[in-house]
N, C-alpha and C positions, 0 to 999 in steps of 0.2 A: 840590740843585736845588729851586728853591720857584717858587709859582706865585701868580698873582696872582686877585681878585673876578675881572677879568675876562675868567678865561682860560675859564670856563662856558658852553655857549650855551642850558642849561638856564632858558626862558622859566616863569615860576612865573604861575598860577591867580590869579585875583582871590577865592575865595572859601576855605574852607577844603579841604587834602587830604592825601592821604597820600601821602607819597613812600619807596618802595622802591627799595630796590638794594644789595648784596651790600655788606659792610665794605669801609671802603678805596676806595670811590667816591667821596669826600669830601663826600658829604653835611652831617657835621654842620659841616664846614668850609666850606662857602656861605653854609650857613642863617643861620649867627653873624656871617657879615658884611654879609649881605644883611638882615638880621632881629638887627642888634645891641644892639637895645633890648629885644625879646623878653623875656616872660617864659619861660625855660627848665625843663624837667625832665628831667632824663638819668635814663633807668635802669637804666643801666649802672651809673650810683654803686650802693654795697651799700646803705648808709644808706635812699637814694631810693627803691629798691626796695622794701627792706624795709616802710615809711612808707604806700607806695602801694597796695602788696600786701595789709598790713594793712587799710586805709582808703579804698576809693579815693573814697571820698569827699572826701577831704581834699582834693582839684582843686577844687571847686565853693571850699570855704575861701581857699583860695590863689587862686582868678580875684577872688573877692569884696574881698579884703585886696589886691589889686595891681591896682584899677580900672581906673588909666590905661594898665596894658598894652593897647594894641588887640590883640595876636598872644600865642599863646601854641602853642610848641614842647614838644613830647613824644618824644621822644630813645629810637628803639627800643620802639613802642610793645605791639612782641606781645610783650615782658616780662609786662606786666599788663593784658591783653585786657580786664576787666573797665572799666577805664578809661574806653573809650568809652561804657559807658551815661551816664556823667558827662559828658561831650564831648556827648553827644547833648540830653543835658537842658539843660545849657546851649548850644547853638546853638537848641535849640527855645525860649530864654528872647528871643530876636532880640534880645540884648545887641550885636549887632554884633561880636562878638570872631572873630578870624580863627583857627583851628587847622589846625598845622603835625604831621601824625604820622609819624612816621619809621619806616622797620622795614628788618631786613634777612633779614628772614623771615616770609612768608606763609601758615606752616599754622596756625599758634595763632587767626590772625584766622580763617583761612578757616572754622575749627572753631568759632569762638566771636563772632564778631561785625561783619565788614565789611559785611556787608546792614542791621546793627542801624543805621548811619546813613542808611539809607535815599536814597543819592543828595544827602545835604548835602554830601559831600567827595567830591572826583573823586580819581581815579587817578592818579597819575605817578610813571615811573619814573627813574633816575639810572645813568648808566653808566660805565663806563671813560672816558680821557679820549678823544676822537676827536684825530687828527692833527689836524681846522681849530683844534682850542681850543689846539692848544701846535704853531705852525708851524715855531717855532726848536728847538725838542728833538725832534722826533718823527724818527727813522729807523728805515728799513724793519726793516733786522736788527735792530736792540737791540729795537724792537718786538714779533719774532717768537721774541726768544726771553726778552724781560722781560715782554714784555705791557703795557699802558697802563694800570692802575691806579694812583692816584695815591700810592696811602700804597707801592707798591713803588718809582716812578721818585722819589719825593723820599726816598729813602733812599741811603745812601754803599756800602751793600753789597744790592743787588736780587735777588739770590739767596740772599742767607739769608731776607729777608721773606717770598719766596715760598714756599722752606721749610716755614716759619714759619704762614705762612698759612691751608692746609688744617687744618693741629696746633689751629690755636684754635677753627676752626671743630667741628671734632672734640670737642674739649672742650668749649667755652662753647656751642655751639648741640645736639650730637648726645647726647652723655652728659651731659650736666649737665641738659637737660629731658627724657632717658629717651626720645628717638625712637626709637630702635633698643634690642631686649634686648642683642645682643650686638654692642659696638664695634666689636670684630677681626673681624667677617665684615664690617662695613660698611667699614673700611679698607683690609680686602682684593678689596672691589668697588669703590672708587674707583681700584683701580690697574687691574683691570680695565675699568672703563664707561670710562679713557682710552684705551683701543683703537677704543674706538666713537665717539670726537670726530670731527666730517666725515662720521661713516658712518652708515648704515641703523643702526637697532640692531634687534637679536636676542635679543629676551630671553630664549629658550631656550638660546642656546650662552652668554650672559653668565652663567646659571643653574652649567650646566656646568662652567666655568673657575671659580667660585666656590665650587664642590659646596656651592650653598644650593637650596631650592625655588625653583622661577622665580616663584610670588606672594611671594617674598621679595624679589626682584629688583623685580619689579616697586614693590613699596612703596620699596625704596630708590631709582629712579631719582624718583619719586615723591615723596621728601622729598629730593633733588637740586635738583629742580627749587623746591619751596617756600621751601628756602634759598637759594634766585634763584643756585645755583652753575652753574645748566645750564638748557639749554630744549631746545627740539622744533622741527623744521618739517614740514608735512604737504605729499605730494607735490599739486600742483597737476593738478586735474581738470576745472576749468570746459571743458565742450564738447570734450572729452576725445574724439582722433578713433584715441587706439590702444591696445591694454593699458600698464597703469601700472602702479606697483609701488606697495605696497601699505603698507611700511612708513615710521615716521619718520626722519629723522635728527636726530642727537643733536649738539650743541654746548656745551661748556666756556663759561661767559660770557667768559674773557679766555683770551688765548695764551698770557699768561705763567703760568698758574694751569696751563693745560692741559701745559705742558712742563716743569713740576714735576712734576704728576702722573705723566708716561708714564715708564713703565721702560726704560731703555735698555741694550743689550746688542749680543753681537759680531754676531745675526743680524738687528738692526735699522738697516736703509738710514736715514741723514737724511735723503735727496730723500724719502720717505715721511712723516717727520713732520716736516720743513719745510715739504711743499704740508699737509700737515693744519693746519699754523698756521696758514697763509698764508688757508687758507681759511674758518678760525676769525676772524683777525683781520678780514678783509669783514665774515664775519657779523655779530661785532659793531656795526662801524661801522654799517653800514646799521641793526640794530635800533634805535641811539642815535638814526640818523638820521631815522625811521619815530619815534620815538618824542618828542623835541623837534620834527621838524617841525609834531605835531599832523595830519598827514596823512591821512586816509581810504585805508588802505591797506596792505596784509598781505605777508610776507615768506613763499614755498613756496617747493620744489624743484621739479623734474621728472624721472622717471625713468621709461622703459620697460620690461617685462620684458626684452628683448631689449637691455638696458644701456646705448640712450642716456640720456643725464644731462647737463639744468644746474643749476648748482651755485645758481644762485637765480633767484626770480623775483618782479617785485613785480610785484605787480595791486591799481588802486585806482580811485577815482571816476575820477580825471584822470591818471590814472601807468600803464604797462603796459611790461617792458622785460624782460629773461633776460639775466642774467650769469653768463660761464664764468670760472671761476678756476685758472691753469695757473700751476705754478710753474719757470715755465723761460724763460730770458732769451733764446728768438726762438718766431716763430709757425709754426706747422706747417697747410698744408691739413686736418690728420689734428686738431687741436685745436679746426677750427670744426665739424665735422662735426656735433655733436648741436645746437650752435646754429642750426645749418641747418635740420637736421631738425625741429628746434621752432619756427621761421621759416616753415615750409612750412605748418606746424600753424594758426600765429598771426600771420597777416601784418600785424595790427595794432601788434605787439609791436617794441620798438625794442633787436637785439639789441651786446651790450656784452662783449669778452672782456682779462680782466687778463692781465698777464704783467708776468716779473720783468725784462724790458726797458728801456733809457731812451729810446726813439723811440715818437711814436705815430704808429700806419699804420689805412691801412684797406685790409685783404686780404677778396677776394671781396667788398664791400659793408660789412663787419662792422668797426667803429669797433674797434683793438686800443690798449689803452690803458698807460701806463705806473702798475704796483701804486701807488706810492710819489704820484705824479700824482693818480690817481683818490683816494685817503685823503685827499690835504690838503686837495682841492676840495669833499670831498662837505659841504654846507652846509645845516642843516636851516633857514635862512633864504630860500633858494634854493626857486624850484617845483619845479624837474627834478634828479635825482641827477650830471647831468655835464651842462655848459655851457660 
């Protein structure tokens, strides 16, 4: 399967920035075609690194000797964190040169240098692919169980990349820069932290099942997240009219990544970790879509102590809306219930419930939409998430 420039609907900055996102989002496969003239630095190459590592002065040399590049690309750039003092001095030289910084991991800068540009390069991130960028390949199932990264769906065998996948991240990002003292406790908490994909996490009983200290735990979900393999959402409390629940929930960046990970055995139900994809894969979509729209506006959950729960909720300048994610092919009175109850809450709010259905209804008020429908529509070009 191959893909085309413009199957992206990643809008790129006029000025210089960094763009982050997990391996296999095709990042450096945009950039080279969008940015074909580019001066490039991969430092992935051994050579490159090593050159850089050594020197990093040697960028100032190479922008100096290749004038007419207006752009210059740096491929992975928390290899050699030191780099951007160099990046810095030349953008403070107002040579006009555009820099492109790529990474797919954010602790090395965090620790050493992304405030050091001070606001000269913005942020943006790169994701899996959404169903709107590839409308003729995307279906539900193969999605829920290969997941939308690009370097898995343009392979001939998708399940051995995924495989595959975690393996290098393991190697090339976790033991090979020394995050963790000991690999096999961190291997054996990614099979456990995919139980807590969709869910609250707990980082005491995650502690537990690991038999590591839970500030172990915690640094590892901690360099999870920095290797952009996982995020957070925090439960939604603006004007908060009843007890909430207190913890986050945790999300796998892709489905496919997430159903590699999870262990399966005789006493594990699919309808359980089918709705866990199901409802990994929204989350995705929508952060991509939050995140290329450029939108003023945040993705939380909602949850009471007394267990109502929806499954997400965007609030922003101009946006406010609560979607429930069921993974079952009809609607049930008994499945709008917390979206009611979070309606009663916030009558401003425009509520939205997926299901694995192909008719869309509206039962009691509440727009019920078909899974596979709402994905191909959702469009970060568009104001509203469904039109």
């Amino acid at each position: 399967m191959t893909f085309t420039f413009q199957d992206r609907l990643f809008s790129e900055p006029k000025g210089s920035y960094f763009l982050f996102g997990p391996r296999g989002t095709g990042k450096s496969t945009w950039l080279k075609k969008y940015h074909a003239n580019a001066l490039w630095i991969d430092l992935l190459q051994a050579v490159t690194f090593r050159e850089f590592s050594a020197r990093p002065e040697r960028l100032q040399e190479l922008v100096d000797a290749h004038s007419e590049k207006a752009t210059i690309v740096i491929d992975e750039i928390q290899r050699v964190p030191e780099l951007l003092t160099v990046v810095h001095s030349i953008i403070e030289q107002k040579t006009n040169k555009k820099f492109v910084l790529t990474g797919s991991s954010a602790r090395k800068l965090k620790r050493t240098g992304v405030d050091l540009l001070a606001g000269r390069a913005v942020l943006r991130s790169f994701h899996p692919f959404m169903a709107m960028e590839i409308p003729a390949q995307f279906q539900l199932e193969s999605a829920l169980t290969f997941g939308t990264l690009p370097l898995v769906m343009a392979s001939s065998d998708p399940q051995d990349i995924l495989n595959a996948y975690v393996a290098t991240y393991l190697q090339e990002e976790v033991q090979a820069e020394g995050l963790v003292r000991n690999v096999g406790e961190f291997a054996r908490f990614l099979e456990v932290i995919a139980f807590s994909h969709a869910e609250q996490i707990n980082i005491t009983n995650i502690a537990k099942e690991c038999e590591v200290e839970r500030k172990t735990v915690s640094s590892f979900v901690t360099i999870l997240e920095d290797l952009l393999l996982a995020f957070q959402l925090t439960v939604f409390t603006k004007r908060a009219k009843r007890e909430l629940s207190s913890h986050n929930k945790l999300y796998l960046f892709d489905a496919g990544v997430y159903r590699s990970l999870r262990p399966r055995g005789p006493l594990d139900r699919r309808e359980e970790i089918d709705g866990h994809a199901l409802e990994g894969l929204v989350a995705q979509h929508l952060r991509a879509w939050i995140g290329y729209s450029g939108k003023d506006c945040r993705l939380f959950f909602w949850r009471t102590r007394h267990g109502l729960e929806v499954d997400f909720v965007l609030y922003g300048a101009d946006l406010f809306c609560a979607i429930e994610v069921k993974n079952s092919n009809k609607v049930s009175p008994q499945d709008l219930k917390s979206l009611k109850h979070f309606q009663e809450d916030y009558p401003e709010c425009t509520p939205y419930l997926l299901y694995r259905g192909k008719d869309r209804l509206v039962v009691d008020g509440i727009l019920c939409i078909p899974c596979q429908e709402f994905l191909l529509q959702l469009d970060p070009r568009k104001e509203q998430i469904y039109c």
